[in-house]
Structures are given as structure tokens and as C-alpha cells.
N, C-alpha and C positions, 0 to 999 in steps of 0.2 A: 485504527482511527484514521478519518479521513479530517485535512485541512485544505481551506483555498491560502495558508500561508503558514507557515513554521519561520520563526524567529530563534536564533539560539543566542544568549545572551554570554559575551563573549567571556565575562568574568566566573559566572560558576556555571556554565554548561548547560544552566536551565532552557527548556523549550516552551515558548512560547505558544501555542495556536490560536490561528484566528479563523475563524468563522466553522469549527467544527460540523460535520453532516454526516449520514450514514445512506445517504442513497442519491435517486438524480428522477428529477422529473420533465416529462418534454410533451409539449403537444404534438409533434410532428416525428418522424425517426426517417433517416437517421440521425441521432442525435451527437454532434459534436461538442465537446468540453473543454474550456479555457484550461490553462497550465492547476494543478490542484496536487496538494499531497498525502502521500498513504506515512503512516507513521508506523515502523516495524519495530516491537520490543523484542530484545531475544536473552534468553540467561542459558545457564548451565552448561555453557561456553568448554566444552573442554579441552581444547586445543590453545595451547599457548602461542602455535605460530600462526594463528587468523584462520579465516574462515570464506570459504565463496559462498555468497547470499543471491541468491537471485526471487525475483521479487514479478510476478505476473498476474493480470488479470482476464482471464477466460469466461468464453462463454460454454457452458461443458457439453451444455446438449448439442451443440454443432461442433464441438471441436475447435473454434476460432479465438486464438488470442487477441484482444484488444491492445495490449501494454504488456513489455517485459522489458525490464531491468537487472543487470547482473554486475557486480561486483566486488574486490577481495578486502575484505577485511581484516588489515594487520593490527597483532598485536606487541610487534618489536621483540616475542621470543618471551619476554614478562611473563612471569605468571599468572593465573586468571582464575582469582575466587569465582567458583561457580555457583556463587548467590549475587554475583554484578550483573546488574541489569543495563543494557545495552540500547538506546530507542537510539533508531538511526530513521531520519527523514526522508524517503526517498521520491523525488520528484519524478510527476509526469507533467508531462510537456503539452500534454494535450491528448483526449482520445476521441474517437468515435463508436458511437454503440449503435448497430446497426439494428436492433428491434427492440420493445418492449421485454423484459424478463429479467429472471435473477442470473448476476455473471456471479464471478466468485473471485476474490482475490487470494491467492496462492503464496507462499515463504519457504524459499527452499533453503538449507543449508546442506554445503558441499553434496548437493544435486538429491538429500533428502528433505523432502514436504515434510516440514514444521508444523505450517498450523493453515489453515483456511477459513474464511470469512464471506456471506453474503452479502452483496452489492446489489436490492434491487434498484432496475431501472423503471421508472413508470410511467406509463402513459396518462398523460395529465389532462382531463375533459374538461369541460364544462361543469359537468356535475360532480366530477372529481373532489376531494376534500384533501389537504395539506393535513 
């Protein structure tokens, strides 16, 4: 899930999103992006003592990362029912997408790829339709 903001409400954990989207559209490229967040669900957590999450968005046919974010997710050693579901917010600061195409957003945990998602980018015309 993508949001231009995540609110987590400090009394029951709940998250908030605002302005939910699944894509990006630009008349011109390179196209640069205000601050925007990816929302990462993760379960069947098996490790009681955390986990490293790293979190990227690629363009696959070139090779070229846009956005990567990495870090550990502790559990305090607690044990961890593996039907707890985990949404962690993780902010980008901003990217640049340098053409028109589908990138792909990428979830790794302890440096194995969980799951991935397409992010097209579109070139936005005149004739173009929303």
C-alpha cells in the first residue's frame, strides 16, 4: 500500500492513511516525488529475536534502484505468535523516476525477498485518461 501520509494513533496502534494511491503520473520525466509512504505488512515472523527488513524500489529492466531502506526489527527476545501481523510504515523521503514504466517495490527479510508489488509510472498526455 502506498500513502502521501500514515498517522499511527498513539492509544491502540491503529494506522491511519491518507490519500491512499497505487501508481504516479507525470507529464514530463524525470519525474521527482514529494516525501510518500510504502506500508509493509509482514506475519509468520519466526524469529523471536527480530528481524532485518529492508525495503526497495527498483527499476528491474535497467537494474537501477530508486529508494532502499533497511532496518532491525526487534522483538525484546518475546515470543511471537506467527499469525501477528506486523504493518510497519516505512517512509520515503522523496524519489526520482527517471522514465515512464513499471518499477517494482521489493520486502526483504533477513536478505530474503518476501513479496513484491508493481508501481506503474505513467506518462500523463493530453489524451491521457486518470
Amino acid at each position: 500500500m502506498l500513502a502521501d501520509l500514515v498517522i499511527r494513533e498513539e492509544g491502540t496502534g491503529k494506522l491511519s492513511l491518507i490519500g491512499c494511491f497505487t501508481n504516479f503520473f507525470s507529464p514530463a520525466f524525470p519525474l521527482t516525488v514529494p516525501r510518500f509512504f510504502i506500508i509493509v505488512s509482514i506475519t509468520n515472523v519466526g524469529s523471536s529475536n527480530g528481524i532485518d527488513l529492508a525495503v526497495r524500489i527498483e527499476d528491474e529492466t535497467r537494474a537501477e534502484i530508486v529508494f532502499s531502506s533497511s532496518g532491525r526489527l526487534n522483538f525484546g527476545g518475546d515470543r511471537i505468535d506467527r499469525n501477528e501481523v506486523f504493518e510497519i510504515p516505512v517512509v520515503v523521503p522523496g524519489a526520482t523516476f527517471t522514465h515512464a514504466g513499471t518499477y517494482c517495490i521489493k520486502v526483504f527479510a533477513d536478505g530474503e525477498q518476501l513479496d513484491k508489488r508493481p508501481v506503474p509510472v505513467r506518462h500523463l498526455t493530453s489524451q491521457s485518461q486518470l
